[in-house]
N, C-alpha and C positions, 0 to 999 in steps of 0.2 A: 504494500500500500504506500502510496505518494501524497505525502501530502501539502496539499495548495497552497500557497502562502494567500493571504488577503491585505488589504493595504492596513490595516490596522496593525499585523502580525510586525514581533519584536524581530531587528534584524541578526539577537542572540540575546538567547534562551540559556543563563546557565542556572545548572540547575546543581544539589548537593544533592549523592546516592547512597542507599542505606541498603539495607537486606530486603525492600518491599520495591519491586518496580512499578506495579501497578499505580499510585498515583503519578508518579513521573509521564508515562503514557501517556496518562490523563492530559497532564500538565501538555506535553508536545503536541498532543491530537486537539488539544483546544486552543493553544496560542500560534501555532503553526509557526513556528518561526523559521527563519531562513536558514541559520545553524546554532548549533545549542554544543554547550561545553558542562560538562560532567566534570564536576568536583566530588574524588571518592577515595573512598584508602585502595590499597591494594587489594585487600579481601572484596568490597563493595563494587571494586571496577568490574568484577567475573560479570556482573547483570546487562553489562552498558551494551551485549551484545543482543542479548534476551531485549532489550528494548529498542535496538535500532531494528531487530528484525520483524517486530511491530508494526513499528510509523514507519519503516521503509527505509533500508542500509543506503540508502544513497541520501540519506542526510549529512551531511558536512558537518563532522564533527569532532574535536577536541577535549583531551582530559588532563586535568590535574589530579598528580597523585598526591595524598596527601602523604606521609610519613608517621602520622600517629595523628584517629579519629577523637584521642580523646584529649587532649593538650589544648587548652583554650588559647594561651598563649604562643606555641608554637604554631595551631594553623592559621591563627588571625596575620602571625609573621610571614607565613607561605604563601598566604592570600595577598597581602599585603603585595610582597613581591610579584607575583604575578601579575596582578593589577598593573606593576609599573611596567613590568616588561610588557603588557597589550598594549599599546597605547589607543588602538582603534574602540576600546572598551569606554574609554574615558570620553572618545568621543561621540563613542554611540550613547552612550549613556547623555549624555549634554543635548545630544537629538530627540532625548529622550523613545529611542529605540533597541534600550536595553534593556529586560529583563532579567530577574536574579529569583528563581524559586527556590525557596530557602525548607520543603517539603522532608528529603529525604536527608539521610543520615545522621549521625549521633546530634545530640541538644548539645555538644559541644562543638559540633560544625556549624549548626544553626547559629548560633548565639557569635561564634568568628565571621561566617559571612556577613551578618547584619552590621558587625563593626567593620571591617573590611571594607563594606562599600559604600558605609556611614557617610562617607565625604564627598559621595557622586548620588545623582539625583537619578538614581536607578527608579524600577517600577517592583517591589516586590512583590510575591507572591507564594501563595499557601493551598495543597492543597490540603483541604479537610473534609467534614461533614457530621451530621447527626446520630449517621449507623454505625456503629463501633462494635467492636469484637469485644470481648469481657467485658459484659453488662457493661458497654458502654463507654469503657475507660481504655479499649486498647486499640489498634488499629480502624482504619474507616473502609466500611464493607465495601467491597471490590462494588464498582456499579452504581456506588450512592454517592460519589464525590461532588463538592463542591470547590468552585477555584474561589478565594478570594486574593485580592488586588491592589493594592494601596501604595501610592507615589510615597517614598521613602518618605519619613513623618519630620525630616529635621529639612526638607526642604518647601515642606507647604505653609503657605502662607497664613499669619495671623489676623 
């Protein structure tokens, strides 16, 4: 499956990977973006292929490996780094045609991406939803997701 870009769609989609690819999917088959870059450890990259074989391998796409999922401190510095080395991030981001779904892997990748990109007027994004697995409190049932979206909060206006 190929999927279309539409003039809305982000011109990159990075997304953080955990052990659940399902909402990742989600996340790609609804923003369609034009290429998406996976932020994962070693162990969490094994899925990136289970995913592009989904939305369709001929997606253009890139991965950061992280060196340890759970170091708040060291992946915000890997992020960091990275960031400077794209510099078309920075500027896609400023076009506001950057996405950054901050959905999959550890709450200590979440919590570095959102610092990470703290300084660029990125669009984040989440996927979530109501149906959760253990009464509720553990993952969101394959099928029920919902995206939510919100322009990084230190760049919107008072």
């Amino acid at each position: 499956m190929t999927i279309p870009e539409t003039p809305n769609s982000p011109a990159l989609l990075i997304l953080s990977l955990g052990g659940n690819v399902d909402p990742l999917i989600r996340s790609i088959t609804a923003m369609r973006p034009k290429r998406i870059c996976f932020i994962a450890t070693a162990q969490s990259a094994e899925g990136i292929d289970c995913i592009l074989n989904a939305v369709g391998s001929t997606l253009l796409n890139e991965t950061v490996v992280l060196s340890n999922g759970q170091d708040i401190a060291q992946i915000t510095q890997e992020l960091t780094s990275a960031i400077a080395g794209h510099h078309e991030w920075t500027q896609l981001a400023h076009e506001g045609r950057l996405m950054v779904d901050l959905t999959g892997g550890t709450k200590a990748m979440a919590a570095s991406i959102a610092l990470a990109f703290s300084s660029l007027p990125v669009t984040f994004s989440y996927v979530g939803g109501m149906a959760r697995t253990k009464n509720g409190l553990g993952s969101v049932c394959s099928g029920m997701e919902t995206i939510f979206t919100c322009l990084n909060p230190l760049f919107l206006k008072q």
